[in-house]
py3Dmol code that shows the C-alpha trace and the ligand (Angstrom):
import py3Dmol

protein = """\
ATOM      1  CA  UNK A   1      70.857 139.100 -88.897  1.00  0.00           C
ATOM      2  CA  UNK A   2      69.017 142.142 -90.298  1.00  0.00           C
ATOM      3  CA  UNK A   3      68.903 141.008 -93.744  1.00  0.00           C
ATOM      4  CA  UNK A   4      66.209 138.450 -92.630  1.00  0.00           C
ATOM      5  CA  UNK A   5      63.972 140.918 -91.370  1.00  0.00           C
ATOM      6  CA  UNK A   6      61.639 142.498 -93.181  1.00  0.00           C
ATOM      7  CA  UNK A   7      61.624 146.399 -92.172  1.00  0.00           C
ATOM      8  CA  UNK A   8      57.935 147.823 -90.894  1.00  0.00           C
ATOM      9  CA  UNK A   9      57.082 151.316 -90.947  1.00  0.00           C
ATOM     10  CA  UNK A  10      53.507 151.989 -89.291  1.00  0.00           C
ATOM     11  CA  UNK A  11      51.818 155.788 -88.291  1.00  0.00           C
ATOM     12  CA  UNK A  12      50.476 156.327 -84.879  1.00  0.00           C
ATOM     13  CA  UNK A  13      47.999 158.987 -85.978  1.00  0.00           C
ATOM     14  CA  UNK A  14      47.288 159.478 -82.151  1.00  0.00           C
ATOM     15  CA  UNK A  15      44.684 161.957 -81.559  1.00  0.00           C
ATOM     16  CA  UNK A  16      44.978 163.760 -85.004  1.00  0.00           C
ATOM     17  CA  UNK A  17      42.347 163.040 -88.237  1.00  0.00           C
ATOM     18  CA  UNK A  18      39.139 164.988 -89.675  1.00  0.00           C
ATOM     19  CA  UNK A  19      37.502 162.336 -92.134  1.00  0.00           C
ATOM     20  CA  UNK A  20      38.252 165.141 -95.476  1.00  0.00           C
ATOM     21  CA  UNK A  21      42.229 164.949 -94.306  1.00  0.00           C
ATOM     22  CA  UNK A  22      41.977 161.395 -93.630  1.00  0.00           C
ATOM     23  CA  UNK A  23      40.754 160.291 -97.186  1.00  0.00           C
ATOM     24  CA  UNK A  24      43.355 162.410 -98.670  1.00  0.00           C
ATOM     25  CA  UNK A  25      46.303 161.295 -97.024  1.00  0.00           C
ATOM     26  CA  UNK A  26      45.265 157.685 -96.865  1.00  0.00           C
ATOM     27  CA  UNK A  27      44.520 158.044-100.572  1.00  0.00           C
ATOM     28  CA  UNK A  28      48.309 159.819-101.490  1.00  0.00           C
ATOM     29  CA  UNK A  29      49.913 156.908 -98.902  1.00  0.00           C
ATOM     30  CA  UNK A  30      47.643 154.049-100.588  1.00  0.00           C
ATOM     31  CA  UNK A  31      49.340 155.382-103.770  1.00  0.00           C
ATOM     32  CA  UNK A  32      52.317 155.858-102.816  1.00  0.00           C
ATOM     33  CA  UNK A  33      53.065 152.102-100.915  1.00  0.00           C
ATOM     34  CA  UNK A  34      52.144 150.292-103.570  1.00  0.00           C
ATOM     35  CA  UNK A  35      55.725 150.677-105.381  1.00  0.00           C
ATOM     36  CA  UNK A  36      57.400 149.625-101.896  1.00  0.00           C
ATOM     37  CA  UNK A  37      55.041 146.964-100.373  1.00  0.00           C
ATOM     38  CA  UNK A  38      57.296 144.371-101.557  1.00  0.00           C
ATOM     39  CA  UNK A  39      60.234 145.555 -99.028  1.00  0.00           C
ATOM     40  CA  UNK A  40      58.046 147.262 -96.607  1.00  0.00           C
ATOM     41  CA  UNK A  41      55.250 146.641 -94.401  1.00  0.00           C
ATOM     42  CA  UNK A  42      53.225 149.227 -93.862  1.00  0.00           C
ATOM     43  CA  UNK A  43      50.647 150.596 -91.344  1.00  0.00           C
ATOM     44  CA  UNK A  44      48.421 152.825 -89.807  1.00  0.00           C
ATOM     45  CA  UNK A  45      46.519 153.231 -86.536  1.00  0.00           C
ATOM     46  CA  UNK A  46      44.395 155.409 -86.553  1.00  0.00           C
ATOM     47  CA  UNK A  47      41.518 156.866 -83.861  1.00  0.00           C
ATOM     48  CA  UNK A  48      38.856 154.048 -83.716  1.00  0.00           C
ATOM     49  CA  UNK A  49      36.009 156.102 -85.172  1.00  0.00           C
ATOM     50  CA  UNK A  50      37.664 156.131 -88.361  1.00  0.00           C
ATOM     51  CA  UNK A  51      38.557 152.148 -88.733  1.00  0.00           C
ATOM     52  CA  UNK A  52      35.233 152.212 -91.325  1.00  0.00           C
ATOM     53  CA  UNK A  53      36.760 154.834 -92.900  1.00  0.00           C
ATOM     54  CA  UNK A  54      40.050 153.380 -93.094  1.00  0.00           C
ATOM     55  CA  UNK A  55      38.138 150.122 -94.141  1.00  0.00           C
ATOM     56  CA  UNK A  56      36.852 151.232 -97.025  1.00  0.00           C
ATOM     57  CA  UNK A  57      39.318 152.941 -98.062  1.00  0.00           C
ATOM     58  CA  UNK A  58      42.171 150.752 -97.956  1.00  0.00           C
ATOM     59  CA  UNK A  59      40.858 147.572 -98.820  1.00  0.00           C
ATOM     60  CA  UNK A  60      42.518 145.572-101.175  1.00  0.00           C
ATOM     61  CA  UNK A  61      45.700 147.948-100.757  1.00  0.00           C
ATOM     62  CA  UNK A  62      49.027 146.770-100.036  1.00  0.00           C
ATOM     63  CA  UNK A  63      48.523 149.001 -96.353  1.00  0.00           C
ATOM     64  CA  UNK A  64      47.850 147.227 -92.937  1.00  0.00           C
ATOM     65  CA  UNK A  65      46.048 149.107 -90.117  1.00  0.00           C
ATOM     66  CA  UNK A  66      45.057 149.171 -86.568  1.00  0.00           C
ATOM     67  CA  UNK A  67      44.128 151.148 -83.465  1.00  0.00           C
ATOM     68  CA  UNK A  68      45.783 152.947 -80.396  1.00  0.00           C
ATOM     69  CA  UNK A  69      45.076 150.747 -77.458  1.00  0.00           C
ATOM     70  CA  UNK A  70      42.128 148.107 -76.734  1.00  0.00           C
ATOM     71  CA  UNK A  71      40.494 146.925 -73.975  1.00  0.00           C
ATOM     72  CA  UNK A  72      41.991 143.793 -71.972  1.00  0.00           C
ATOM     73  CA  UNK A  73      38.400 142.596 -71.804  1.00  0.00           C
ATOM     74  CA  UNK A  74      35.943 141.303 -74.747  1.00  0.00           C
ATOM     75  CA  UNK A  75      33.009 142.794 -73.687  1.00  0.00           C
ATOM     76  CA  UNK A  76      31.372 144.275 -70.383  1.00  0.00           C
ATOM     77  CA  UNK A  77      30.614 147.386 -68.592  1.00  0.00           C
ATOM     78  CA  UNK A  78      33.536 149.138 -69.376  1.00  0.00           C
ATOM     79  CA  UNK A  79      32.296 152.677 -70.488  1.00  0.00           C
ATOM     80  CA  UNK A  80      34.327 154.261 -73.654  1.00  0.00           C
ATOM     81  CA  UNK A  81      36.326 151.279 -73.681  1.00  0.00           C
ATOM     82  CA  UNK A  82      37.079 148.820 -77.118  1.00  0.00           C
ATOM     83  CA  UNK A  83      37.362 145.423 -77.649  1.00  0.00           C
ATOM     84  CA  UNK A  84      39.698 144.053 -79.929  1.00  0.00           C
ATOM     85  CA  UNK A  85      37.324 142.081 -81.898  1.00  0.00           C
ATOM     86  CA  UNK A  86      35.511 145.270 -82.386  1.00  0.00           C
ATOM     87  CA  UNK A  87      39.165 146.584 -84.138  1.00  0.00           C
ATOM     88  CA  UNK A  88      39.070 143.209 -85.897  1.00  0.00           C
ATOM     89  CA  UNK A  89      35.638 143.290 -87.834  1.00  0.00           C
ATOM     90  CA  UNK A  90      36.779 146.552 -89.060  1.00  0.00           C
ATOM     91  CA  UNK A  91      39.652 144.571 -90.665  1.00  0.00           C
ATOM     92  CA  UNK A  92      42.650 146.004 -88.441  1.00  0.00           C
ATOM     93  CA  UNK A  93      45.265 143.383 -87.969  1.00  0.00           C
ATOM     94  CA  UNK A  94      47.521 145.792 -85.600  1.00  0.00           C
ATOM     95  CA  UNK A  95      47.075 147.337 -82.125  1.00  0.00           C
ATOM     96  CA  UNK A  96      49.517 149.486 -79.971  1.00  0.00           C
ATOM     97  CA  UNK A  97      49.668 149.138 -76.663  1.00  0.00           C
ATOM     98  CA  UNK A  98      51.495 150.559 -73.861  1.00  0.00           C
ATOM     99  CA  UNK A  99      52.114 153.931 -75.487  1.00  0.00           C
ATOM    100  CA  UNK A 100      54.297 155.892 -73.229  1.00  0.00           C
ATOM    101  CA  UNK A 101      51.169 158.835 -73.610  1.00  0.00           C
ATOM    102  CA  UNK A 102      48.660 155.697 -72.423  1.00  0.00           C
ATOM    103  CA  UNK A 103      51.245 155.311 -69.378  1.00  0.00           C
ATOM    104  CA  UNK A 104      51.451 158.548 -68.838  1.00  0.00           C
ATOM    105  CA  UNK A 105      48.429 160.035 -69.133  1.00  0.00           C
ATOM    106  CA  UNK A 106      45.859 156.930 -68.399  1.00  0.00           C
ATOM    107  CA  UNK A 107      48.261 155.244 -65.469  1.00  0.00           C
ATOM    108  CA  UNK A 108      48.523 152.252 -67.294  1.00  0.00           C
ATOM    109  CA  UNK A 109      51.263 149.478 -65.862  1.00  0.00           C
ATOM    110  CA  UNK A 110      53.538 147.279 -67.052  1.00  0.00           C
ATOM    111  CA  UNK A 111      51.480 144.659 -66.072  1.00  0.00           C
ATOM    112  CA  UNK A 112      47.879 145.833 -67.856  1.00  0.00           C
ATOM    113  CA  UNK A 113      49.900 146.497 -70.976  1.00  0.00           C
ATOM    114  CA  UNK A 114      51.111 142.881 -70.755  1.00  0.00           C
ATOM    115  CA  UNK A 115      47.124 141.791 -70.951  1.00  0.00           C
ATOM    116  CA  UNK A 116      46.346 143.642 -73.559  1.00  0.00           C
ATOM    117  CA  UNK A 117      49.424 142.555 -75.261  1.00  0.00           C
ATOM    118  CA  UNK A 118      47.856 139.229 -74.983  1.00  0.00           C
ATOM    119  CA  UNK A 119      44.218 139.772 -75.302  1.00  0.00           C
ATOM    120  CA  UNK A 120      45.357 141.479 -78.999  1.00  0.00           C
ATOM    121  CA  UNK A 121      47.117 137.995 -79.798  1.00  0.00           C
ATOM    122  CA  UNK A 122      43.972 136.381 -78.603  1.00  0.00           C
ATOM    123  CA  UNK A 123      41.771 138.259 -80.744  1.00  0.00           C
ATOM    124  CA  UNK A 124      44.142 137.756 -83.959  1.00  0.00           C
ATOM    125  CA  UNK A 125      45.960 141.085 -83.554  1.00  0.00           C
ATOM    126  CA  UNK A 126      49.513 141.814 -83.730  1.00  0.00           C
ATOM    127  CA  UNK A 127      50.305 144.323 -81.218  1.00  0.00           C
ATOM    128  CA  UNK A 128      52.648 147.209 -81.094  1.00  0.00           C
ATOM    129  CA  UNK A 129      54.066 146.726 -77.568  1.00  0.00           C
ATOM    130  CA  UNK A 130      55.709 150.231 -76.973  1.00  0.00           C
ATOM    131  CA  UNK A 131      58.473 150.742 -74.124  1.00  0.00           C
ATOM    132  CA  UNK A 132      61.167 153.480 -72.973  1.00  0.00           C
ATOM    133  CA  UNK A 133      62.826 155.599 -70.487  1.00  0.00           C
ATOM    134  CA  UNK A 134      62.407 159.080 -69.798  1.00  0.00           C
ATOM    135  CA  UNK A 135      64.755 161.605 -70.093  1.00  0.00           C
ATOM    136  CA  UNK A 136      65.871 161.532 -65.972  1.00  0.00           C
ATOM    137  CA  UNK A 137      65.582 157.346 -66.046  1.00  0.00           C
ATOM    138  CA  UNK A 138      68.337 158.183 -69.359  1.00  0.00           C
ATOM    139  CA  UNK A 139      70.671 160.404 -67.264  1.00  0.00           C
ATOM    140  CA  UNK A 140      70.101 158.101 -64.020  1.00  0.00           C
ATOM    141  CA  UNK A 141      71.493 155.459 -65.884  1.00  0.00           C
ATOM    142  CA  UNK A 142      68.352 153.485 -65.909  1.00  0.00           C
ATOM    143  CA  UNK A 143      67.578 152.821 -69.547  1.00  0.00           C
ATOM    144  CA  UNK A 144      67.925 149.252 -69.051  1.00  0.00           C
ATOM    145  CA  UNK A 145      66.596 148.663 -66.015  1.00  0.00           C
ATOM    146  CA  UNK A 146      63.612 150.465 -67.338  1.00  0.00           C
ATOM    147  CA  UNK A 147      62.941 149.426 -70.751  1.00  0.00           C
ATOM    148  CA  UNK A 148      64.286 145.585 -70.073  1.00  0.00           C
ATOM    149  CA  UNK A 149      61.157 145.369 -67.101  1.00  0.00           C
ATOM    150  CA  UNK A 150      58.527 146.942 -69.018  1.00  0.00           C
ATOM    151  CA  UNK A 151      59.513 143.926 -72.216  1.00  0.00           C
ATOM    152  CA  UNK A 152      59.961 141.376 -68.710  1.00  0.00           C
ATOM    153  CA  UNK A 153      56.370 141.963 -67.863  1.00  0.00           C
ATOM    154  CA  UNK A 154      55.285 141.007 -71.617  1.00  0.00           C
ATOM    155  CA  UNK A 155      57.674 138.204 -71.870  1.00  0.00           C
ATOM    156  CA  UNK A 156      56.440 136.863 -68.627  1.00  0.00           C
ATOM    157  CA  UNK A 157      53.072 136.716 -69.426  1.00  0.00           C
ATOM    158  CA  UNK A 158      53.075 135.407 -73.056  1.00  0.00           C
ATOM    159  CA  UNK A 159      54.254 132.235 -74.088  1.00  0.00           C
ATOM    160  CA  UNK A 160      57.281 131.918 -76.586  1.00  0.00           C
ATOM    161  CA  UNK A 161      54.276 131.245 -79.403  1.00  0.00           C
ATOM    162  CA  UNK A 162      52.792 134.202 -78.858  1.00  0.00           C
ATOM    163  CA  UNK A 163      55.852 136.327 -77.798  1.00  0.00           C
ATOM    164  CA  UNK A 164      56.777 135.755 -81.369  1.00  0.00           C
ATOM    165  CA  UNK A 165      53.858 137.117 -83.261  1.00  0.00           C
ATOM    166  CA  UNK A 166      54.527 140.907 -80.692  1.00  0.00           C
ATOM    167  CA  UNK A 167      56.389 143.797 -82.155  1.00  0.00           C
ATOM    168  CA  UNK A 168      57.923 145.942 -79.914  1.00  0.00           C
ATOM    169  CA  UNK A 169      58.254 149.770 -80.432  1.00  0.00           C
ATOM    170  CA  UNK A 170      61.069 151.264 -78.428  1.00  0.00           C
ATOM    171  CA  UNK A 171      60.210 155.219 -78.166  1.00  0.00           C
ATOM    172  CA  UNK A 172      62.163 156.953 -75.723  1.00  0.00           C
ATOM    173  CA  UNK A 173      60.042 159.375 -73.610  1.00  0.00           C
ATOM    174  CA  UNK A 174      62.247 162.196 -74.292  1.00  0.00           C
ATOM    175  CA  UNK A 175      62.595 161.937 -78.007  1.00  0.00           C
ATOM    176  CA  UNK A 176      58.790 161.454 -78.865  1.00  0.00           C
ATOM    177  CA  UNK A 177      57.031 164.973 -80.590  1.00  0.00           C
ATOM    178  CA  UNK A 178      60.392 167.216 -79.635  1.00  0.00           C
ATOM    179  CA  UNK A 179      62.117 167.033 -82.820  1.00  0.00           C
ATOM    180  CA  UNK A 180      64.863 165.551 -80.717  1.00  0.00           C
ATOM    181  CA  UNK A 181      65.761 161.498 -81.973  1.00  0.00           C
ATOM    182  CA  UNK A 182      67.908 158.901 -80.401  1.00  0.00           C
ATOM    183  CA  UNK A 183      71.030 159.343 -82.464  1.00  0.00           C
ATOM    184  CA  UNK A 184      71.144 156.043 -84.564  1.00  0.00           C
ATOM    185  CA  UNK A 185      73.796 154.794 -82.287  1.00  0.00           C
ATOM    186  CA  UNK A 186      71.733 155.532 -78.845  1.00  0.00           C
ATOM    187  CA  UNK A 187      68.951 153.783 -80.630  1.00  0.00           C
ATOM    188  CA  UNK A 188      71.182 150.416 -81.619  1.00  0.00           C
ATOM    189  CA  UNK A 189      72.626 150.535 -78.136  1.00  0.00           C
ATOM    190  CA  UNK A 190      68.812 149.659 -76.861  1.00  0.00           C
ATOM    191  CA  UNK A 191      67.578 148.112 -79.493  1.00  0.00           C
ATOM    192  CA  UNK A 192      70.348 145.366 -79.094  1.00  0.00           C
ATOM    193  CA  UNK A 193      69.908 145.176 -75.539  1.00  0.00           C
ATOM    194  CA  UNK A 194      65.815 144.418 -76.330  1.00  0.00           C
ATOM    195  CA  UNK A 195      67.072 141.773 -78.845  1.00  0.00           C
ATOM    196  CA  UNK A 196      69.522 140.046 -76.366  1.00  0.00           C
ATOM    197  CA  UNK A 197      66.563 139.942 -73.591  1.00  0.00           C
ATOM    198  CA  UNK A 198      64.598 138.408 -76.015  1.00  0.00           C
ATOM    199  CA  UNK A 199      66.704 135.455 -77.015  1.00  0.00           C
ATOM    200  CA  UNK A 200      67.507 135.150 -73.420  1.00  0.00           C
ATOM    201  CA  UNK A 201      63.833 133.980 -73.080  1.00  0.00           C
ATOM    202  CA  UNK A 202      64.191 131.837 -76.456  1.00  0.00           C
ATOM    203  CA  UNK A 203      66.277 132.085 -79.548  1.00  0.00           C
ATOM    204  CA  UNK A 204      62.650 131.591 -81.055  1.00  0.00           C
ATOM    205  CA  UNK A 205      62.117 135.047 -80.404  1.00  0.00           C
ATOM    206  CA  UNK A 206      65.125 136.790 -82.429  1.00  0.00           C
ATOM    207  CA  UNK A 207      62.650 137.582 -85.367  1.00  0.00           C
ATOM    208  CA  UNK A 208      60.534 139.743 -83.073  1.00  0.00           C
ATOM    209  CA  UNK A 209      60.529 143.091 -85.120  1.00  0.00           C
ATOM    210  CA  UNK A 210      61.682 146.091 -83.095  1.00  0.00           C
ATOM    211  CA  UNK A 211      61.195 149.641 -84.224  1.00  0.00           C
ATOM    212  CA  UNK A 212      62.308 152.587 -83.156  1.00  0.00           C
ATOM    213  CA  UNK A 213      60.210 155.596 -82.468  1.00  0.00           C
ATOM    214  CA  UNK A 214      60.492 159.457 -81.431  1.00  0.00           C
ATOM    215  CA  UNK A 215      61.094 162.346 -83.649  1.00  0.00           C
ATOM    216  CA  UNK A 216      61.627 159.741 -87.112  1.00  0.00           C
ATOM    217  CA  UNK A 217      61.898 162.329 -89.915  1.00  0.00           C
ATOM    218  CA  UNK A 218      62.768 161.331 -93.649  1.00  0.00           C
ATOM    219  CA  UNK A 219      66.188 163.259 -92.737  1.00  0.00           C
ATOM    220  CA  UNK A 220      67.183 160.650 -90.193  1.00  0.00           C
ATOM    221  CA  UNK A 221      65.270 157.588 -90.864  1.00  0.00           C
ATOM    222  CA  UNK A 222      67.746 155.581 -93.189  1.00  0.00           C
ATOM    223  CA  UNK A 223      70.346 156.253 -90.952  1.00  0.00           C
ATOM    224  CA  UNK A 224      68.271 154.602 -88.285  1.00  0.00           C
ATOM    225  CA  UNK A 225      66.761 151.861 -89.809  1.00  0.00           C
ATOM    226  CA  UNK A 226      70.383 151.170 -90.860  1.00  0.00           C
ATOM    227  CA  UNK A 227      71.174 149.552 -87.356  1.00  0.00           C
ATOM    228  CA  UNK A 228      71.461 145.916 -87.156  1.00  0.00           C
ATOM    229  CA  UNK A 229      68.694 145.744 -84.844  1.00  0.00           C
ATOM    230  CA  UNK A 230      66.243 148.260 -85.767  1.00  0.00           C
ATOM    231  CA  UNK A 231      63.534 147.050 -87.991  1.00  0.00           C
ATOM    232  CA  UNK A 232      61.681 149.966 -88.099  1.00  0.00           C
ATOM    233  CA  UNK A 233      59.480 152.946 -87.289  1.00  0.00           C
ATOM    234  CA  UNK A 234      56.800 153.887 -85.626  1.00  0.00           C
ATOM    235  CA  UNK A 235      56.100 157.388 -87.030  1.00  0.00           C
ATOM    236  CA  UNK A 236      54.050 160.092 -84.775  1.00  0.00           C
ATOM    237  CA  UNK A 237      53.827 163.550 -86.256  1.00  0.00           C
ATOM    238  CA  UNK A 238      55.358 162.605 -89.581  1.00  0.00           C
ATOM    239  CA  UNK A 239      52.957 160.032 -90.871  1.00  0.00           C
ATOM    240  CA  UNK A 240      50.799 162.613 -90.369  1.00  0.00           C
ATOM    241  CA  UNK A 241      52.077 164.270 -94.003  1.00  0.00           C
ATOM    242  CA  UNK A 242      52.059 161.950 -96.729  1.00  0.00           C
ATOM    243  CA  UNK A 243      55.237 162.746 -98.734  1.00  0.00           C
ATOM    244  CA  UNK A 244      57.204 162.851 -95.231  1.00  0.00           C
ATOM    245  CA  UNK A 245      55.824 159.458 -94.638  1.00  0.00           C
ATOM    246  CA  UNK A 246      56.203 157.635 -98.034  1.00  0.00           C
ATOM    247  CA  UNK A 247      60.087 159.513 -97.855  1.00  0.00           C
ATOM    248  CA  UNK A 248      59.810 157.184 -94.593  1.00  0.00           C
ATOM    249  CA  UNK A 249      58.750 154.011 -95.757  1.00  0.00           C
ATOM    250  CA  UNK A 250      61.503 154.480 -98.854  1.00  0.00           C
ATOM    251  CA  UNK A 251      63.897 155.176 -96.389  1.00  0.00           C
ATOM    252  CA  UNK A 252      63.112 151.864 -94.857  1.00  0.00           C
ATOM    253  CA  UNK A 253      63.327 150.284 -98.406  1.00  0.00           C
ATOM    254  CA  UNK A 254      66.457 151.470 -99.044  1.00  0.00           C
ATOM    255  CA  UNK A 255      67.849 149.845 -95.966  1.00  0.00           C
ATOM    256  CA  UNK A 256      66.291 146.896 -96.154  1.00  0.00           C
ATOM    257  CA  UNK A 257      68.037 146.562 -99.448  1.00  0.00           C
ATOM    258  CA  UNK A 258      71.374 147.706 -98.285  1.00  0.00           C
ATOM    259  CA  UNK A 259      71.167 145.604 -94.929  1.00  0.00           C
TER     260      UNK A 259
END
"""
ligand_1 = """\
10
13P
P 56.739 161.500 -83.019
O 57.179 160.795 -84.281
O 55.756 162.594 -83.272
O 57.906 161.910 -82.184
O 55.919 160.412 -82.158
C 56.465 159.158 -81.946
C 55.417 158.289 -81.359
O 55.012 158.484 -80.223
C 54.872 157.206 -82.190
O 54.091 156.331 -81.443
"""
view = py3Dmol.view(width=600, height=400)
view.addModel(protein, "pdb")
view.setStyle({"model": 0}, {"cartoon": {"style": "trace"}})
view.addModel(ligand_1, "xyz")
view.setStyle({"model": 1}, {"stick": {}})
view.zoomTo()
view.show()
């Protein structure tokens, strides 16, 4: 089944970028894809006052990119909020949402990440729906129940046409910036789990491309990407670097070849 799917690697630059570090990585990582954009699709999303940056700098490149989070509304009185369509003039075609640090941090629900799942779609985005347990849900023996509502609320609110164009990131609370992954197997466990919820809703939806995220280093990624079901990375800290992220995306090549 994996050797249909075509792997995706994409950065989540989160909160990190100074437009002299930005032009230089994105200029070593626009150098470096070229040579795997064939078996890889790439991306980055990066903090919205660079998409102009990004823009100009990857146009024409075999690189996608795309922001953090949007707004679930197109326009309003929403103070430091941003619309999709604003993402899309600047070119992005990707948007995460749901980002267990947008959970956390901004109280976002299940159910809000859902609309702006769908207000992405709307807008001609693809986004990045991101879901997983923390480390006590994990030792409660929750990881399903967890991870299987927050896809539920998404699933419930999309229709099988547009559940097919989502991605979903699964990045385990626990393993995301501590240097601690899944192990590959822990990974597969979930990630086959996500797939069977998904074709439980319709076999339509078996494409869906789900990465893994949390602590992906160019020491464990092939390994990872190996599983069946994992199609992928979404890559904190270490797309932050570009030789860590290129070993990344080759990483992801190589499997895709092997799978
Ligand atoms: P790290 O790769 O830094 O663990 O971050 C993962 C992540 O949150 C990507 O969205």
């Amino acid at each position: 089944m994996s050797k249909q799917r075509v792997k995706w690697v994409v950065g989540n630059w989160k909160m990190h970028g100074r437009l002299a570090d930005n032009a230089a990585l994105l200029q070593s990582v626009a150098e470096g894809a070229g040579a795997m954009a064939d078996a890889v699709r790439i991306g980055v999303c990066v903090p919205t006052p660079y998409l102009a940056q990004v823009q100009s700098q990857l146009a024409g490149k075999p690189l996608a990119w795309g922001v953090q989070d949007i707004s679930t509304y197109t326009h309003g009185a929403y103070t430091g909020d941003v619309a999709a369509e604003m993402a899309v003039e600047f070119g992005a075609t990707l948007a995460i949402v749901g980002h267990s640090e947008r959970r956390a941090y901004h109280a976002e629900s299940s159910e809000l990440v859902a609309a702006k799942a769908r207000r992405a779609l709307e807008a001609g985005l693809t986004p990045i729906v991101c879901i997983g347990e923390t480390l006590d849900e994990r030792e409660a023996g929750k990881t399903e129940a967890v991870v299987g509502g927050q896809l539920d609320a998404v699933l419930n609110l999309l229709s099988v046409q547009e559940a097919a164009r989502i991605i979903v990131a699964y990045e385990p609370v626990w393993a995301i910036g501590t240097g601690r992954s899944a192990t590959a197997r822990q990974a597969q466990e979930v990630h086959a789990f996500l797939r069977a919820r998904l074709m439980q809703k319709d076999a339509a939806l078996a494409s869906v491309a789900l990465l893994y995220g949390g602590s992906v280093k160019p020491e464990n990624a092939q390994e990872l990407f190996a599983q069946a079901d994992i199609d992928g990375g979404l890559i904190g800290g270490a797309s932050l670097k570009s030789q860590d992220f290129l070993a990344i995306c080759a990483a992801a090549k190589a499997a895709s070849h092997a799978g």
